[in-house]
FIBA-986500 format. One record per residue: residue number from 1; residue in one letter; x, y negated, z of N, C-alpha, C, CB in turn. Coordinates in nm, 2 decimals, decimal comma. Each point is the difference from the previous one (the first is absolute). Glycine has a CB too. Layout:
REM residues N
(rec NUM; "A"; (X; Y; Z); (X; Y; Z); (X; Y; Z); (X; Y; Z))
...
END
This chain:
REM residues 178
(rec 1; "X"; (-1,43; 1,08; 4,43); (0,12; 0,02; -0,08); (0,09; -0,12; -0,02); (-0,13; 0,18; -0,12))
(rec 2; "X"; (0,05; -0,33; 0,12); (0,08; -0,14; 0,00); (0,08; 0,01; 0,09); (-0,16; -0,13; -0,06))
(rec 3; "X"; (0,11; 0,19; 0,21); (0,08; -0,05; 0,09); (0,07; 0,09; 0,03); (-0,12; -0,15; 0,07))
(rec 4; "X"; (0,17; 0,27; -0,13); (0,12; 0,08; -0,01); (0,08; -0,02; -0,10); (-0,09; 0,14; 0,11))
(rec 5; "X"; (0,07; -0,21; -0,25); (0,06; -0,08; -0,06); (0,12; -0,09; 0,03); (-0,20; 0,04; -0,05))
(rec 6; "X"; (0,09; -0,11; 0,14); (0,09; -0,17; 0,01); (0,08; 0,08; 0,12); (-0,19; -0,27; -0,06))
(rec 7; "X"; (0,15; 0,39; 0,18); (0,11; 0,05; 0,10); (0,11; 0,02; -0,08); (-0,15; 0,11; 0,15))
(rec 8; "X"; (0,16; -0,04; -0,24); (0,10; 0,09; -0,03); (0,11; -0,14; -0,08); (-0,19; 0,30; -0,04))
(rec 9; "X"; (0,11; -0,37; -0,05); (0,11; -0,12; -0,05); (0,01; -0,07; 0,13); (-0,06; -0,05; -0,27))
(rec 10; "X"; (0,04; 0,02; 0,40); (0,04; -0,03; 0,04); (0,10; 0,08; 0,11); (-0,18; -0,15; -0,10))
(rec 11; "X"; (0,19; 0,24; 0,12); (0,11; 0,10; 0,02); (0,10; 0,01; -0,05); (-0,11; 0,08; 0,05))
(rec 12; "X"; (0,05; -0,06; -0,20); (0,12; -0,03; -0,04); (0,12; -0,09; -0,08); (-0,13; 0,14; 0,06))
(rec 13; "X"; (0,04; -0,27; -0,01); (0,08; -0,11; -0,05); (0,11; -0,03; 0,14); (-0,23; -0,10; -0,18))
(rec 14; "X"; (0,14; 0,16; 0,32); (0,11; 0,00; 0,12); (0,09; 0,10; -0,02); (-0,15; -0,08; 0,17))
(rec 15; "X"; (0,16; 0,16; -0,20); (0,07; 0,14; 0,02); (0,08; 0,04; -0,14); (-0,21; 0,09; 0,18))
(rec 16; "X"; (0,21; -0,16; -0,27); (0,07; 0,05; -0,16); (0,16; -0,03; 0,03); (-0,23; -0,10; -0,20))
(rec 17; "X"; (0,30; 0,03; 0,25); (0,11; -0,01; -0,01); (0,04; 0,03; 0,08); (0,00; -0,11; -0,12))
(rec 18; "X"; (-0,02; 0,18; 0,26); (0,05; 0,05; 0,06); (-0,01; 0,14; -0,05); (-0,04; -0,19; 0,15))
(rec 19; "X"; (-0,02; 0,22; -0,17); (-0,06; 0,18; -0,05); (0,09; 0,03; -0,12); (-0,29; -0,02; 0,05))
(rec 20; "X"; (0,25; -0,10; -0,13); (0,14; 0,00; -0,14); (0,11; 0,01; 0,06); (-0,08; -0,14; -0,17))
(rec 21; "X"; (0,13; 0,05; 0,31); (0,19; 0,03; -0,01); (0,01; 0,14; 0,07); (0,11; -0,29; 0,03))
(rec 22; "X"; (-0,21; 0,38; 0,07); (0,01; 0,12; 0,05); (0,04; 0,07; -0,06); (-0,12; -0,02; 0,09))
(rec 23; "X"; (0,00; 0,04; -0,23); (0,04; 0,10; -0,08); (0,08; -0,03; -0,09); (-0,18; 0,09; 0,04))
(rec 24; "X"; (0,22; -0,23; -0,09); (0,11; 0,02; -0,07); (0,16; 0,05; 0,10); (-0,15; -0,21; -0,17))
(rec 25; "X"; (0,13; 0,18; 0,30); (0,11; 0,02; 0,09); (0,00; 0,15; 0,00); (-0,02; -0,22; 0,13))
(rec 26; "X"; (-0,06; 0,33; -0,16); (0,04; 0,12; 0,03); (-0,05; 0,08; -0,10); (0,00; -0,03; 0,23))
(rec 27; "X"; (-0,02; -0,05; -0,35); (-0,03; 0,12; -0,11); (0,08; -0,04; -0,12); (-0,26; 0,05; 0,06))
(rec 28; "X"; (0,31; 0,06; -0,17); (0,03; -0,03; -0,14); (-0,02; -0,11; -0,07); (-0,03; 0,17; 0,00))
(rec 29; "X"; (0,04; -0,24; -0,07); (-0,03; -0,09; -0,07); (-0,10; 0,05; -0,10); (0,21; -0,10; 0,06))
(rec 30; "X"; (-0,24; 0,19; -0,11); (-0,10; 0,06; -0,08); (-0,05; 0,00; 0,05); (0,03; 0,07; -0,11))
(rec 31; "X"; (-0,07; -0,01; 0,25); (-0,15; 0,08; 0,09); (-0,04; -0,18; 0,05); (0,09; 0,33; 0,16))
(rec 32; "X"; (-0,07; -0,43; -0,13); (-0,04; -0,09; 0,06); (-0,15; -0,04; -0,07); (0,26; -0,06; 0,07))
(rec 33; "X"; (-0,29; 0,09; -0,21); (-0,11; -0,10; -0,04); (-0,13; 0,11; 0,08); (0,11; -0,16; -0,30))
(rec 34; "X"; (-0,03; 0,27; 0,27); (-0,10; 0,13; 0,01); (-0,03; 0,00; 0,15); (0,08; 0,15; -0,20))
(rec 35; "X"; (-0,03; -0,18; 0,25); (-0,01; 0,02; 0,17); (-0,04; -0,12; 0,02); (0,19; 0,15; 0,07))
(rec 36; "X"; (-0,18; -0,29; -0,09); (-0,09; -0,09; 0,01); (-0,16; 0,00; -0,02); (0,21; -0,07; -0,03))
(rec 37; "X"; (-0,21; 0,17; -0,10); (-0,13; -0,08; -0,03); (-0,09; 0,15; 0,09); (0,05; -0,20; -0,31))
(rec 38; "X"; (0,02; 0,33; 0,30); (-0,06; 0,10; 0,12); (-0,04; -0,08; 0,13); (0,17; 0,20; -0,09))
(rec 39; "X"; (-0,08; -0,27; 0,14); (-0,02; -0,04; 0,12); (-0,15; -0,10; 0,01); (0,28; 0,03; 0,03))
(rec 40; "X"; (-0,31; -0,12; -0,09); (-0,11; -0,07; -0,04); (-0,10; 0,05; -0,04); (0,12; -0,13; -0,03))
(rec 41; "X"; (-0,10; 0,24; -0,07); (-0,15; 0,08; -0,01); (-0,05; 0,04; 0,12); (0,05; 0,08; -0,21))
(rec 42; "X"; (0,08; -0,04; 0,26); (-0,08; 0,10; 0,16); (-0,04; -0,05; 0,11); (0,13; 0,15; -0,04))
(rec 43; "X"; (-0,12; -0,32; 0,02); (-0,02; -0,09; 0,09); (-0,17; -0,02; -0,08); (0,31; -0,12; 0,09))
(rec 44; "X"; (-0,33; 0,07; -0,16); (-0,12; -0,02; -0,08); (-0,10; 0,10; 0,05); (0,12; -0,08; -0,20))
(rec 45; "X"; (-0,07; 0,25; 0,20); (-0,06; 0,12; -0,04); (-0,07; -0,02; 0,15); (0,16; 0,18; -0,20))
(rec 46; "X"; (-0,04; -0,23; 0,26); (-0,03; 0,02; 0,22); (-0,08; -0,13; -0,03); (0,27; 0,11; 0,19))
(rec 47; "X"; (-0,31; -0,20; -0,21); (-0,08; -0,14; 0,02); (-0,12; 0,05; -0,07); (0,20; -0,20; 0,00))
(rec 48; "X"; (-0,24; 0,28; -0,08); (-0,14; 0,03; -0,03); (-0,04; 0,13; 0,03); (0,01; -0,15; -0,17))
(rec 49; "X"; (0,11; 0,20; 0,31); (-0,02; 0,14; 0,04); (-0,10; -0,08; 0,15); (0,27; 0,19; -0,12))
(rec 50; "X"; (-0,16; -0,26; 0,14); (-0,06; -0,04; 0,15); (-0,07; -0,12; 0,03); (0,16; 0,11; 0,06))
(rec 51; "X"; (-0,13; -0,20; -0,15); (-0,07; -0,16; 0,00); (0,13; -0,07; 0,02); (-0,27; 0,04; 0,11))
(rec 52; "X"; (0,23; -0,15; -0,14); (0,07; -0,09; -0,08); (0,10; -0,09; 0,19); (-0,25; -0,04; -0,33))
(rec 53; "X"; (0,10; 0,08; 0,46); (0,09; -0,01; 0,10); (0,12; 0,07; 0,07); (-0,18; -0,08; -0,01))
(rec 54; "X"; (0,18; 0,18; -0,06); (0,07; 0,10; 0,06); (0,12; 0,00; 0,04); (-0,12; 0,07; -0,10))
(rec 55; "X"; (0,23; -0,18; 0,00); (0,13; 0,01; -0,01); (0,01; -0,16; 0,14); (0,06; 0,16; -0,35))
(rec 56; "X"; (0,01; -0,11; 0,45); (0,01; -0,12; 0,12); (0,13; -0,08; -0,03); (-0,12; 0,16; 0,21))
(rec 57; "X"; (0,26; -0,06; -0,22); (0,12; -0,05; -0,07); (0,02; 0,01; -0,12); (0,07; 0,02; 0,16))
(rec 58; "X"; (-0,05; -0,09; -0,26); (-0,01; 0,03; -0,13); (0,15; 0,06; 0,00); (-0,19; -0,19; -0,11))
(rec 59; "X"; (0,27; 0,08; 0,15); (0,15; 0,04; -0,02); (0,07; 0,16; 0,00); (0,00; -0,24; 0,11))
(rec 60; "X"; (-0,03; 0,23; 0,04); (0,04; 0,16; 0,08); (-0,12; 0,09; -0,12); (0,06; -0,07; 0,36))
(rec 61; "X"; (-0,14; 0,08; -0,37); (-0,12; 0,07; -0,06); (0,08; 0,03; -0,13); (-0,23; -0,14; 0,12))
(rec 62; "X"; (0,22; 0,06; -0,21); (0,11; -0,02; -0,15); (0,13; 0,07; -0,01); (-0,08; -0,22; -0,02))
(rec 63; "X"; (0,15; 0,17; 0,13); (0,16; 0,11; 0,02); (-0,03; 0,14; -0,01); (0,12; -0,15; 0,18))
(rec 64; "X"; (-0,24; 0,15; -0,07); (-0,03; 0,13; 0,03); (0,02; 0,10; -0,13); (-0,16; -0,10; 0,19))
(rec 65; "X"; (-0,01; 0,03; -0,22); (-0,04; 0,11; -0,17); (0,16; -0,02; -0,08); (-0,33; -0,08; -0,08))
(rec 66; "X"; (0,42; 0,00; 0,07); (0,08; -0,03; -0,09); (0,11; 0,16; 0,00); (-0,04; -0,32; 0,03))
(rec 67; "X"; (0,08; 0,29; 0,14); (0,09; 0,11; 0,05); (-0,04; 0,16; -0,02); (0,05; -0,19; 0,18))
(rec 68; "X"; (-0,18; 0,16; -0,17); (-0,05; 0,17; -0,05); (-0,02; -0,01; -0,14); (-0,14; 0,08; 0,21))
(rec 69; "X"; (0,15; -0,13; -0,29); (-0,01; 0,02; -0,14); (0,11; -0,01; -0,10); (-0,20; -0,08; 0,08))
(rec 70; "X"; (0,34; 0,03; 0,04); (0,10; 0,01; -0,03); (0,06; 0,20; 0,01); (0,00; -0,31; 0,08))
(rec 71; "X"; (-0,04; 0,30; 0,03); (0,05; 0,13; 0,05); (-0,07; 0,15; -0,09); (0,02; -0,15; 0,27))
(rec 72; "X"; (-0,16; 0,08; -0,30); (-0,09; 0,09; -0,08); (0,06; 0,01; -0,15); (-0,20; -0,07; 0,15))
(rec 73; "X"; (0,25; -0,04; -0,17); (0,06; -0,01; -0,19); (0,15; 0,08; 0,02); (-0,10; -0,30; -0,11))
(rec 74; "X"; (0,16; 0,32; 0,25); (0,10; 0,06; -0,05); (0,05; 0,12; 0,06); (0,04; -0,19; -0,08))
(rec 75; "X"; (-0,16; 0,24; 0,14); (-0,02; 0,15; 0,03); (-0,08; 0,04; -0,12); (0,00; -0,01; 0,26))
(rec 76; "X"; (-0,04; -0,04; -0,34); (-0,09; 0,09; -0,11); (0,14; -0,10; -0,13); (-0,39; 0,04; 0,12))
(rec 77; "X"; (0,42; -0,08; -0,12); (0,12; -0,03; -0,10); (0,11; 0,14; 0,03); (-0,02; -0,32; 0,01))
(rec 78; "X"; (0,06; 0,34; 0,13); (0,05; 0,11; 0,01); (-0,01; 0,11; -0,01); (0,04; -0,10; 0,07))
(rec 79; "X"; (-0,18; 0,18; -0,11); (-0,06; 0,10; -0,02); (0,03; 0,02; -0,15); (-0,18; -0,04; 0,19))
(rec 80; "X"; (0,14; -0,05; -0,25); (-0,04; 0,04; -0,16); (0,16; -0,01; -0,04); (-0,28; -0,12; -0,07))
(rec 81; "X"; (0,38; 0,05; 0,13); (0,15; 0,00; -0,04); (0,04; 0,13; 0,03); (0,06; -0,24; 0,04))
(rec 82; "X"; (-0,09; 0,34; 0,05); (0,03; 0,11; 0,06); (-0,04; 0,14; -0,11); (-0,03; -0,14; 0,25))
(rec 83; "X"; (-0,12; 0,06; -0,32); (-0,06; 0,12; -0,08); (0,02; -0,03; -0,10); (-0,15; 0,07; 0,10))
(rec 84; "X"; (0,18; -0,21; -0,21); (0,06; 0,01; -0,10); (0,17; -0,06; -0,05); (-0,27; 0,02; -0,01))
(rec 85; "X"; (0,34; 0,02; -0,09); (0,13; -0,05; -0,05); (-0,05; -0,14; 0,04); (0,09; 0,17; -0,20))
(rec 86; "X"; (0,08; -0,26; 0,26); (0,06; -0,07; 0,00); (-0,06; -0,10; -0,15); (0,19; 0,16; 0,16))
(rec 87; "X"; (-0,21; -0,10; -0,29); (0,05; -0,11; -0,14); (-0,18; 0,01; 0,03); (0,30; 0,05; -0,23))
(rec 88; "X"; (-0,40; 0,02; 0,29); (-0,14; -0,03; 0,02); (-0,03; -0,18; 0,00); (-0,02; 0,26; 0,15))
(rec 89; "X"; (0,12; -0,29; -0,05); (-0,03; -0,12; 0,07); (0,10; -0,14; -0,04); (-0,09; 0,17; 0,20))
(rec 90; "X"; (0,15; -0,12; -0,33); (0,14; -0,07; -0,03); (-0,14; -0,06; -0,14); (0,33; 0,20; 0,10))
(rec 91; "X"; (-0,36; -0,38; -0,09); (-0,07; -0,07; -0,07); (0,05; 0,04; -0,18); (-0,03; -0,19; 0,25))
(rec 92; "X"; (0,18; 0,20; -0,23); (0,05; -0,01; -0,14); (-0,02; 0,18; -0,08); (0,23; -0,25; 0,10))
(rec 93; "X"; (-0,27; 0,29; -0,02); (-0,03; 0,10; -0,07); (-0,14; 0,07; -0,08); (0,17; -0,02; 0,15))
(rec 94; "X"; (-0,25; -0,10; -0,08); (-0,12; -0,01; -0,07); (0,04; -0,08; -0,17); (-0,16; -0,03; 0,29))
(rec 95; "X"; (0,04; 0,13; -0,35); (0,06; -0,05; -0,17); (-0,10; -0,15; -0,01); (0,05; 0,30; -0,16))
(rec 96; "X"; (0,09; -0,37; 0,11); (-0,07; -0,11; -0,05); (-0,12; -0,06; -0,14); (0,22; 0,00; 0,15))
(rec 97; "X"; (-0,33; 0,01; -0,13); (-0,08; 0,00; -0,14); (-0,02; -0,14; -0,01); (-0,14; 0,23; 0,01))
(rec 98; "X"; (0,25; -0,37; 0,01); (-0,03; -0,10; -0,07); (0,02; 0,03; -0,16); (0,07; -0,14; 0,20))
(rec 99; "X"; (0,01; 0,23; -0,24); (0,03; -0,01; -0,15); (-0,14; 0,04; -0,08); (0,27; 0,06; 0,03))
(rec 100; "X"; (-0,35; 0,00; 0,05); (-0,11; 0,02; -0,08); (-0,10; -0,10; -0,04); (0,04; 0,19; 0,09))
(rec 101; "X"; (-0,02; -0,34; -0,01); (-0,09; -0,07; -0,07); (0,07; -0,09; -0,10); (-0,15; 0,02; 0,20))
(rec 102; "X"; (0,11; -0,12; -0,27); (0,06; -0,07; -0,10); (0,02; -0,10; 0,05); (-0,07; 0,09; -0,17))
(rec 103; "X"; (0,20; -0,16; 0,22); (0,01; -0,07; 0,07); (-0,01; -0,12; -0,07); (0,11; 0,15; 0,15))
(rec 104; "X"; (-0,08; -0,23; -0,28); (0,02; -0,09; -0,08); (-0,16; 0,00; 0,01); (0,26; 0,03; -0,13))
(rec 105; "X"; (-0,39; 0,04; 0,15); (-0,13; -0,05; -0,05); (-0,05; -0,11; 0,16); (-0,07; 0,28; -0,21))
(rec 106; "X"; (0,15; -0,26; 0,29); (-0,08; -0,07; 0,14); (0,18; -0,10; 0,08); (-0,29; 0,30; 0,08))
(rec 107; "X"; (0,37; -0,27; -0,15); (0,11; -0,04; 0,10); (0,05; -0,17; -0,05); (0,10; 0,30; 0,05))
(rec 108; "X"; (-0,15; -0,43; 0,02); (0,08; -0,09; -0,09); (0,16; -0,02; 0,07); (-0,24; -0,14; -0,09))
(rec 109; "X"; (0,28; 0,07; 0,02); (0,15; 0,01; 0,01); (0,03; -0,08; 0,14); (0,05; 0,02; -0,29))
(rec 110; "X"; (-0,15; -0,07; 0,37); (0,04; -0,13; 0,12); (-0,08; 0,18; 0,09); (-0,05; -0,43; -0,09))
(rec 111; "X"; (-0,01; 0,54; 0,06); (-0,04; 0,12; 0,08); (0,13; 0,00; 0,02); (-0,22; 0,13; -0,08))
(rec 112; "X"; (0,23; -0,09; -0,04); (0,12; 0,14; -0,01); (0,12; -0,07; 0,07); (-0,07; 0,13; -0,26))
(rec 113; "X"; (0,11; -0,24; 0,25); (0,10; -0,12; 0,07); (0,01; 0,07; 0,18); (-0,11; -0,28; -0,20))
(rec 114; "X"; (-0,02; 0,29; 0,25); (-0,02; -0,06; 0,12); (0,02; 0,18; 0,01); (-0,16; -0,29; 0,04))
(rec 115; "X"; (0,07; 0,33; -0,10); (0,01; 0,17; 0,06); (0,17; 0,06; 0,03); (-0,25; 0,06; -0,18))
(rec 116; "X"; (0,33; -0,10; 0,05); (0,15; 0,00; 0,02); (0,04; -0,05; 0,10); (0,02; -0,01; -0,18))
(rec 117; "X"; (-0,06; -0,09; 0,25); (0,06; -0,06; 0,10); (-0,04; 0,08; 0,13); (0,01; -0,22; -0,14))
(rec 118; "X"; (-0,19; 0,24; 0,14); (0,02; 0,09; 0,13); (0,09; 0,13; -0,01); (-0,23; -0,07; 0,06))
(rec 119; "X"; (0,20; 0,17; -0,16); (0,10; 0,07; 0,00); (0,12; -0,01; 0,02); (-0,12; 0,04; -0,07))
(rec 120; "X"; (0,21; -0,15; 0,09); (0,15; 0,04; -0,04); (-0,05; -0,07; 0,19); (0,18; -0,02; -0,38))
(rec 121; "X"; (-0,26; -0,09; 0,42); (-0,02; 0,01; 0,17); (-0,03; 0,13; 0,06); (-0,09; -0,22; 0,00))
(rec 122; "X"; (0,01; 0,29; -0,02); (-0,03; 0,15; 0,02); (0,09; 0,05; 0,06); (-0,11; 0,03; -0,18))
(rec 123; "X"; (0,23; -0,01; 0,05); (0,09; 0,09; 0,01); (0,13; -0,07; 0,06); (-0,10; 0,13; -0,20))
(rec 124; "X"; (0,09; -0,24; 0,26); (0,09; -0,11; 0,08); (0,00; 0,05; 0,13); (-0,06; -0,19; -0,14))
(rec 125; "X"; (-0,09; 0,20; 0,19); (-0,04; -0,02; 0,13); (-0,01; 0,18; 0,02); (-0,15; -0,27; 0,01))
(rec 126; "X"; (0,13; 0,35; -0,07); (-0,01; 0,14; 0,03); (0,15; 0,00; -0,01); (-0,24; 0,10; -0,08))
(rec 127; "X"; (0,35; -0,13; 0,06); (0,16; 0,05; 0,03); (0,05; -0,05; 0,11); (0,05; 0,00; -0,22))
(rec 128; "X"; (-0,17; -0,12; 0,28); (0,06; -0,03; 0,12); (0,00; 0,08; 0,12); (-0,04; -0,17; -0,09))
(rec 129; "X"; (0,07; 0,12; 0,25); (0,00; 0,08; 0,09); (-0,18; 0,01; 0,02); (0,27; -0,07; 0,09))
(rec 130; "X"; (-0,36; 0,10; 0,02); (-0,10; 0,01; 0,02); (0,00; -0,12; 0,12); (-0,03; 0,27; -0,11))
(rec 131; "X"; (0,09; -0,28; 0,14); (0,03; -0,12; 0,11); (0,01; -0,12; -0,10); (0,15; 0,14; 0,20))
(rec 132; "X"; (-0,13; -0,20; -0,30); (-0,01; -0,08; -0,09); (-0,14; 0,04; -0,10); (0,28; -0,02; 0,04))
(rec 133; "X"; (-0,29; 0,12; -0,04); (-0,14; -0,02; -0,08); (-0,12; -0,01; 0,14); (0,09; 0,18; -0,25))
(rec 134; "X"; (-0,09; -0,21; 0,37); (-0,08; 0,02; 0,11); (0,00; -0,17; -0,04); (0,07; 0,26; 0,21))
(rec 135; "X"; (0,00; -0,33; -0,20); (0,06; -0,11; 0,01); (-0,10; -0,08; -0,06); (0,22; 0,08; 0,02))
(rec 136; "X"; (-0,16; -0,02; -0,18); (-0,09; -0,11; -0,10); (-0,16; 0,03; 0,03); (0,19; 0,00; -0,23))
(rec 137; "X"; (-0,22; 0,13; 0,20); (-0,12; 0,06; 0,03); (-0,10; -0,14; 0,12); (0,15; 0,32; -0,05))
(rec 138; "X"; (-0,11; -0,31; 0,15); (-0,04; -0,08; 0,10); (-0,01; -0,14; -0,05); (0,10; 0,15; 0,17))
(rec 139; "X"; (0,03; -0,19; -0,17); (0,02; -0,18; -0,05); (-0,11; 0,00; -0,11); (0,29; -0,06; 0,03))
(rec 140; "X"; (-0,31; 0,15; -0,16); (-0,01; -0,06; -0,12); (-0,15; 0,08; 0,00); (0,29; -0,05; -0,12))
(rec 141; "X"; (-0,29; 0,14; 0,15); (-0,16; 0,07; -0,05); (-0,07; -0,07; 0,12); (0,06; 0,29; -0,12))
(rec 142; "X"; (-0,01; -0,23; 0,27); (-0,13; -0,02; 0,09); (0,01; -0,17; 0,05); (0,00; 0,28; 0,10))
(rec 143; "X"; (0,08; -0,33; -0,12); (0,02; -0,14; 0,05); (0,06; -0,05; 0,10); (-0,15; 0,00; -0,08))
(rec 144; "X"; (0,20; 0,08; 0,13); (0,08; 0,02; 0,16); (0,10; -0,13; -0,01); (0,01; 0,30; 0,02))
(rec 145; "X"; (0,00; -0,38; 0,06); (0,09; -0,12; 0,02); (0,12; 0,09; 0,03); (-0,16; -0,21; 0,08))
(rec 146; "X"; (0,30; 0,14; -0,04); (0,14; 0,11; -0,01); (0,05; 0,02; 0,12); (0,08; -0,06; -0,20))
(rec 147; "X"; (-0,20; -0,05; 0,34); (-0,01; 0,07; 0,13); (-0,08; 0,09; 0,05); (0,08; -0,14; 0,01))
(rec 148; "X"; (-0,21; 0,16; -0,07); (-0,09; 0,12; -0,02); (0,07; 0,12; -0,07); (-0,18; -0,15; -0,01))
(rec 149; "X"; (0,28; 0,15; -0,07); (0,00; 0,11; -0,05); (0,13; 0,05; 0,06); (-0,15; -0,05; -0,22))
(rec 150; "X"; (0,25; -0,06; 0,27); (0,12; 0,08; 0,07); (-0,07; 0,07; 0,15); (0,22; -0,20; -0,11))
(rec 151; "X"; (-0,33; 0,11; 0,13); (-0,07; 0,06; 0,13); (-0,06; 0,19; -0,01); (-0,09; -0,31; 0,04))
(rec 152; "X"; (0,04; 0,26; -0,16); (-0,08; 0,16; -0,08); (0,10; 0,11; -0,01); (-0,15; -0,14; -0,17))
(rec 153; "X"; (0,29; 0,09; 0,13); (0,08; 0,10; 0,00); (0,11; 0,03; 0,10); (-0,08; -0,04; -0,20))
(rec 154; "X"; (0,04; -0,04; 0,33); (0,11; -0,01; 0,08); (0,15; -0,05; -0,03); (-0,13; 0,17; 0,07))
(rec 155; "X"; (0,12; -0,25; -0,16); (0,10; -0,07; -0,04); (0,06; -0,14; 0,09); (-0,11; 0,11; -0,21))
(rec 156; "X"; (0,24; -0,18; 0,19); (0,00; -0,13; 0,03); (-0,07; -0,07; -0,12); (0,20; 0,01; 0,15))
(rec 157; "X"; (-0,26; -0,14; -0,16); (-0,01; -0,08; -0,10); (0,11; 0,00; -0,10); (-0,12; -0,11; 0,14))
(rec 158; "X"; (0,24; 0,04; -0,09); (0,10; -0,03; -0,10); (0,05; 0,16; -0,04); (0,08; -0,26; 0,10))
(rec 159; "X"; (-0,09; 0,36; -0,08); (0,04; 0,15; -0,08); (-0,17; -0,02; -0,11); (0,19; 0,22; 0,26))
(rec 160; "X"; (-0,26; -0,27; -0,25); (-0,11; 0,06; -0,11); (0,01; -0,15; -0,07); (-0,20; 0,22; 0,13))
(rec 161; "X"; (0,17; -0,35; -0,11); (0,05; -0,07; -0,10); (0,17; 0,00; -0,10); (-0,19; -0,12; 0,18))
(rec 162; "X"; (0,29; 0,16; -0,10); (0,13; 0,04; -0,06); (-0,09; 0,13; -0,13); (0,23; -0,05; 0,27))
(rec 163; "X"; (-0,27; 0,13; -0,21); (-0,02; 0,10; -0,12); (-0,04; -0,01; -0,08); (-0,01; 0,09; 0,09))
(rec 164; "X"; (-0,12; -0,17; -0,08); (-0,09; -0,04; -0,10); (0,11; -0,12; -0,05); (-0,29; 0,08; 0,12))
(rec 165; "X"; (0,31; -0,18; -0,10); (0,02; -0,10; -0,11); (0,14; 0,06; -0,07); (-0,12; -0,23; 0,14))
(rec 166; "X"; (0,21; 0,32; -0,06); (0,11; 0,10; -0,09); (-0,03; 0,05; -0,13); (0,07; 0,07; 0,19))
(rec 167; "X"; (-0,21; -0,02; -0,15); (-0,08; 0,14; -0,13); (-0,08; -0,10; -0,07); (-0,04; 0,27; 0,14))
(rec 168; "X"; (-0,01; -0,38; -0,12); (-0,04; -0,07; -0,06); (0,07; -0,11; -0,13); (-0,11; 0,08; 0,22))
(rec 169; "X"; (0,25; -0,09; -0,15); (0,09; -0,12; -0,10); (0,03; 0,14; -0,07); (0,12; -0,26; 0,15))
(rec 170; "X"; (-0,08; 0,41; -0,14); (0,06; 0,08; -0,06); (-0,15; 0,04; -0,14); (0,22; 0,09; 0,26))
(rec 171; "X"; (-0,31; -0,13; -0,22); (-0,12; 0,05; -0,07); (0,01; -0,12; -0,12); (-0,16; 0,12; 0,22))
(rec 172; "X"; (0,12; -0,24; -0,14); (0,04; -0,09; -0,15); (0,09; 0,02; -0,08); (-0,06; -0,13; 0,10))
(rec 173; "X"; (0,17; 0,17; -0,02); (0,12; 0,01; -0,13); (-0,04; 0,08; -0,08); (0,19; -0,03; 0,12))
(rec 174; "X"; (-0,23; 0,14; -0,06); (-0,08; 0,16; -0,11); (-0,11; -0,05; -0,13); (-0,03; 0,17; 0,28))
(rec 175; "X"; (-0,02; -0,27; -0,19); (-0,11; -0,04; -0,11); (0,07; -0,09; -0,12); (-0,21; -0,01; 0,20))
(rec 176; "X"; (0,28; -0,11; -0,12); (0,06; -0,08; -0,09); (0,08; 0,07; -0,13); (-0,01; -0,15; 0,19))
(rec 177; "X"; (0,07; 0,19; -0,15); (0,09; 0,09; -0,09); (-0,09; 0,11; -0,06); (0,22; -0,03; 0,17))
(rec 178; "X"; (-0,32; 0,11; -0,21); (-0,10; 0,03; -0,05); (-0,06; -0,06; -0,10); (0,01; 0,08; 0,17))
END
């Protein structure tokens, strides 16, 4: 079990950012964590299916599972959108039960500070394009330098640094002014 262990972190310490800019390059900005971390279980599930020699290219191997697990989340995303309403899958329509806890017994004011602030980023980055939220997503969550990630998205360089540092100076202003 050690040595399918140390395979699999070492797969996927070769293969994470490439696999991250795929699926960030052809999926939602919501489905990306979910389709990442699918893709890795099923690499794990195959490394203690078959042994830990099994996988020859990690790279090609990793796209692979990634591409079918892409295609799998949104043939069965398309199913259940077909059998239930549209506001099923609309987040804001789920009722919100923060009011039911007592927020003044657990929230200090440097929480509550910072929680305001993701929220009002939240609702910054969800009004943007998806091509701008692909952007930050990459640069800022997965670590993507801004020639990896114009590469990830078929971009030039200077169109994904222009974007980012545009939505970026426009973000500070958002905050500062807040």
């Amino acid at each position: 079990m050690h040595d399918i262990a140390s395979r699999f972190d070492e797969i996927y310490n070769d293969t994470r950012k490439v696999v991250l800019a795929l699926i960030t390059a052809k999926c939602a900005t919501d489905d990306i964590r979910d389709i990442f971390q699918e893709t890795y279980l099923a690499l794990y599930r195959m490394l203690v299916q078959r042994g830990a020699a099994y996988v020859k290219e990690p790279q090609a191997f990793v796209c692979r599972i990634a591409r079918n697990k892409i295609a799998d989340h949104y043939t069965w995303r398309q199913r259940w959108k077909m059998r239930f309403a549209q506001e099923a899958w609309d987040e804001n329509a789920i009722a919100n039960d923060a009011d039911t806890f007592n927020a003044e017994a657990f929230m200090t004011e440097d929480f509550a500070n910072g929680f305001v602030m993701m929220d009002t980023l939240r609702q910054w980055l969800t009004a943007k394009p998806e091509r701008v939220q692909k952007v930050f997503y990459l640069v800022y969550e997965a670590g993507l330098t801004i020639a990896e990630t114009a590469k990830a998205l078929k971009q030039s360089e200077s169109n994904v640094k222009n974007m980012l540092y545009r939505n970026v100076k426009e973000l500070r202003q958002l905050l500062t002014d807040a």
